[in-house]
C-alpha positions in Angstrom: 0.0 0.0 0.0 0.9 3.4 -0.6 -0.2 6.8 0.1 1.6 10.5 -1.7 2.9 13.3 0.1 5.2 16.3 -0.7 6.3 14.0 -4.1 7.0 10.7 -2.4 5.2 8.0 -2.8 5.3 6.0 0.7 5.4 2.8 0.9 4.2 0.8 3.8 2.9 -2.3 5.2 0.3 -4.0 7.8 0.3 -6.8 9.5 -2.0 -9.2 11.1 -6.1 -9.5 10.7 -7.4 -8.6 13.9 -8.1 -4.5 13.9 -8.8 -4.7 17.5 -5.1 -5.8 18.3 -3.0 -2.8 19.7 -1.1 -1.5 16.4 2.7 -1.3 16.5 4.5 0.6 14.3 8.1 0.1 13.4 10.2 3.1 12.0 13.3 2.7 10.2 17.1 4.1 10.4 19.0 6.3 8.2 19.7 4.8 4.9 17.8 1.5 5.5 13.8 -0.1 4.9 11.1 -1.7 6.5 13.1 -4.9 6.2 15.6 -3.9 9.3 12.7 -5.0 11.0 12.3 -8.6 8.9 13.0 -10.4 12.2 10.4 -8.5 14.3 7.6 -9.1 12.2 6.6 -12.6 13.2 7.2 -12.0 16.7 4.9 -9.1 17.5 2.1 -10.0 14.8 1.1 -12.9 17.1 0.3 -10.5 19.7 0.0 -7.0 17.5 -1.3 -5.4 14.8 2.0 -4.5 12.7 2.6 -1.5 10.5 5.9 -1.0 8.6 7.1 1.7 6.0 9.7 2.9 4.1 10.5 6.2 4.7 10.6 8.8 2.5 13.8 8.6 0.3 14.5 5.1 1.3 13.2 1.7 0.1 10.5 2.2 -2.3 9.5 5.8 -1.2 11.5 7.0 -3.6 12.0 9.9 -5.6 12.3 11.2 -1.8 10.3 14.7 -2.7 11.0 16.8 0.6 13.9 15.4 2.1 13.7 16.8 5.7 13.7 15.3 9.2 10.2 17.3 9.5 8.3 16.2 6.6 9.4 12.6 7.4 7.7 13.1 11.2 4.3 14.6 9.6 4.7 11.3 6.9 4.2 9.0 9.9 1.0 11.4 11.6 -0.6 11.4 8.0 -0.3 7.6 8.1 -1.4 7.0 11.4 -4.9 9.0 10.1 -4.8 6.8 6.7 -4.8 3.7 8.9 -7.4 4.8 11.6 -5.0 4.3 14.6 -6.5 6.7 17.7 -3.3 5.3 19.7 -0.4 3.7 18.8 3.2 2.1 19.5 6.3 3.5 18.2 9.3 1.8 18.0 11.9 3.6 16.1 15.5 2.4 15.0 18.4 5.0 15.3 16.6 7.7 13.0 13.4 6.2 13.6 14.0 6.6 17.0 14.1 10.5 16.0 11.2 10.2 14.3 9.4 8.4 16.9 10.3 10.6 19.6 9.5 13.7 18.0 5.7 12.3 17.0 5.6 11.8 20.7 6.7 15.6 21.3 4.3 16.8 18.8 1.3 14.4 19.7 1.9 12.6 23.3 -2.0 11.6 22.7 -1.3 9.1 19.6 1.5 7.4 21.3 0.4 4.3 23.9 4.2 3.5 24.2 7.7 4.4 23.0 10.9 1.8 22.1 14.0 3.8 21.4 16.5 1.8 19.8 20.4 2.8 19.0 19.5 6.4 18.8 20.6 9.5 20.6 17.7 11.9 22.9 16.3 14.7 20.5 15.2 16.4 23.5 18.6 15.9 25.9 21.5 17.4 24.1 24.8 18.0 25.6 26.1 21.3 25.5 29.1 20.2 23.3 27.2 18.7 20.9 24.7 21.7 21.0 27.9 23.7 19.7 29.1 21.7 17.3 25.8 20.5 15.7 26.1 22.9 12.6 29.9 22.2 12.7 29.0 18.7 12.2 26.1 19.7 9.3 28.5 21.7 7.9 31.4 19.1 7.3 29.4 16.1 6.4 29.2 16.8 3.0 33.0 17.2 2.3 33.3 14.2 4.5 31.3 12.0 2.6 33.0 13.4 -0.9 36.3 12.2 0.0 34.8 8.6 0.7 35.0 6.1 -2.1 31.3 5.0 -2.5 32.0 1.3 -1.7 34.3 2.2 1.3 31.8 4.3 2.6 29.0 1.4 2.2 31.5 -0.7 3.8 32.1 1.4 7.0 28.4 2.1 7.6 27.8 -1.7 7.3 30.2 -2.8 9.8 29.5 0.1 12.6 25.9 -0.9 12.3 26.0 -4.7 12.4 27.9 -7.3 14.1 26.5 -9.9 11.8 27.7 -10.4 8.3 24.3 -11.1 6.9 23.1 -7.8 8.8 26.1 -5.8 7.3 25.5 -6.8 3.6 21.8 -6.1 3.8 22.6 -2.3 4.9 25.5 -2.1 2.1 22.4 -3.7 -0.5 19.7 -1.2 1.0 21.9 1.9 1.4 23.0 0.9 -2.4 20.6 3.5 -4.5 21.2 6.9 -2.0 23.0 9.4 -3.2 26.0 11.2 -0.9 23.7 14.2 -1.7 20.8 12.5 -0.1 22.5 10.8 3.0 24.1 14.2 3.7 20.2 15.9 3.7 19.1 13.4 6.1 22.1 13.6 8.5 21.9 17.1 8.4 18.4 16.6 9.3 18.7 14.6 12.1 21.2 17.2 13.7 18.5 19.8 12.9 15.7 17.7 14.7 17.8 18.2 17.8 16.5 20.9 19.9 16.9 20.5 23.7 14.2 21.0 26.0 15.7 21.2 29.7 11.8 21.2 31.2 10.4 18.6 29.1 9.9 14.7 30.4 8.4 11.9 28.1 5.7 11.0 30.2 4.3 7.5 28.1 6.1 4.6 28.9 9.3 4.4 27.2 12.2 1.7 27.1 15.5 2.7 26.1 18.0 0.3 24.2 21.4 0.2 22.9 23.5 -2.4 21.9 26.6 -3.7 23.6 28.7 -2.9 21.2 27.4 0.4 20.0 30.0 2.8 19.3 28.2 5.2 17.2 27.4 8.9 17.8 27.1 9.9 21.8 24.2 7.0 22.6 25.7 5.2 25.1 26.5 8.3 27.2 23.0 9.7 27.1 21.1 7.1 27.1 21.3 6.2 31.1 21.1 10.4 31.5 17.5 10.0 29.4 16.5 7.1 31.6 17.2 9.4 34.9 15.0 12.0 33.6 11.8 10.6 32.1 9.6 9.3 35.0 8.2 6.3 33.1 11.4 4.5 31.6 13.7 1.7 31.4 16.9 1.1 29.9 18.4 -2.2 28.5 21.2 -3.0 27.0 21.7 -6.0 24.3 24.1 -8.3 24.6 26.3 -9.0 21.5 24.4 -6.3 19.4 26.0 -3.3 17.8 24.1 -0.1 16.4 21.2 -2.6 14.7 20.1 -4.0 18.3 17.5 -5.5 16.6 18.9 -8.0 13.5 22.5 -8.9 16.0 20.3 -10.3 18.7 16.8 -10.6 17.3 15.8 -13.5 19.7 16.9 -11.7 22.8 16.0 -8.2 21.1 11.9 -9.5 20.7 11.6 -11.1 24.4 13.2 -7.9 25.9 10.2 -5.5 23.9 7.7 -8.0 24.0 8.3 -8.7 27.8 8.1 -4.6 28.1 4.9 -4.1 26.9 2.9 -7.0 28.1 4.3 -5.2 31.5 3.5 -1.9 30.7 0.3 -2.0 28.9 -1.1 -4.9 30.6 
């Protein structure tokens, strides 16, 4: 199924028959599809309605249209109209855990529970990398330039993934974006950042990072985020890098599904 909006066609997909089940939906990183989650799916439909989509610019919701962090966030509100969902659960993957947090800024009443996986606090922002945020915008471009395409690929593939399988999938899906278009979105995603030193998410929330994560500043601020939101818990997943989710899948699926039946009741 697909909907348009702002020239992209998105892509997405549900899950499971019964339309009274709770609906979970599953948001994507940088660079990556709806099959990141490909080892989720099974798990949660037996429990949850399940709702996965390719965000705009990557996948099959391509010719991206409005490349921007913010037209990415109104994307998933849109969809969860299109699909009826009053109240829903996010669980968002590195950028998707931007995305996801940011529809629970915007609209704490759609969101029954948030999962933040691999990703950094949009809200919580060090004062250092407050500083250097457009330092950061500003160099990724020329970074990426001097990267051969295929080393590049290669890097990103093995900071995300322990596994091999894991690594080639995210050098096959990162395959067709541009070094134009992966600097837009990580420019973005540094845009999206915007701390807010009053603000507590107040839905229940679990927090997880892999192991071995070394990417970005997530495993410093993510026991700070789990201090100051009331309603939270933080895990960490054994023998996992930055893709929690496809290193550990078996442990990664009783961790979130053990979570929610707790939570939610």
């Amino acid at each position: 199924m697909l909907f348009e909006r702002l020239g992209a066609p998105v892509h997405y997909w549900l899950t499971g028959d019964e339309a009274s089940a709770p609906l979970v939906v599953f948001l994507h990183g940088a660079g990556v599809d709806h099959r990141v989650w490909a080892g989720q799916i099974d798990a949660f439909a037996a429990t949850y309605r399940v709702l996965t989509l390719d965000l705009r610019g990557h996948g099959l919701s391509r010719p991206a249209g409005d490349l921007s962090f913010a037209g990415t966030v109104d994307d998933v509100l849109a969809l969860l109209d299109i699909v009826q969902a009053e109240k829903v659960i996010l669980i968002g993957l590195s950028m998707g855990g931007n995305v996801a947090q940011e529809v629970v800024y915007r609209r704490p009443g759609r969101v029954a529970a948030l999962v933040c996986v691999d990703c950094t606090c949009n809200t919580l922002v060090p004062w250092w990398d407050r500083v250097m945020a457009p330092v950061y915008g500003a160099l990724f471009g020329p970074m990426l330039a001097a990267y051969p395409s295929q080393t590049l690929l290669r890097q990103i593939a093995r900071d995300s993934c322990l596994r091999t399988d894991g690594q080639r999938y995210v050098r096959e899906a990162m395959a067709p974006l541009t070094k134009r278009e992966l600097t837009t979105i990580m420019r973005g995603l540094l845009a999206a950042l915007h701390h807010e030193p009053g603000y507590r998410v107040l839905v229940p929330e679990l927090l997880i990072h892999g192991s071995d994560d070394r990417l970005g500043n997530i495993r410093k601020v993510m026991p700070k985020w789990r201090a100051r939101d009331p309603n939270s818990e933080l895990v960490i997943i054994p023998d996992a890098s930055h893709c929690a989710n496809m290193d550990n899948p078996g442990v990664f699926n009783r961790t979130v599904l053990d979570w929610l039946g707790r939570s939610l009741g």
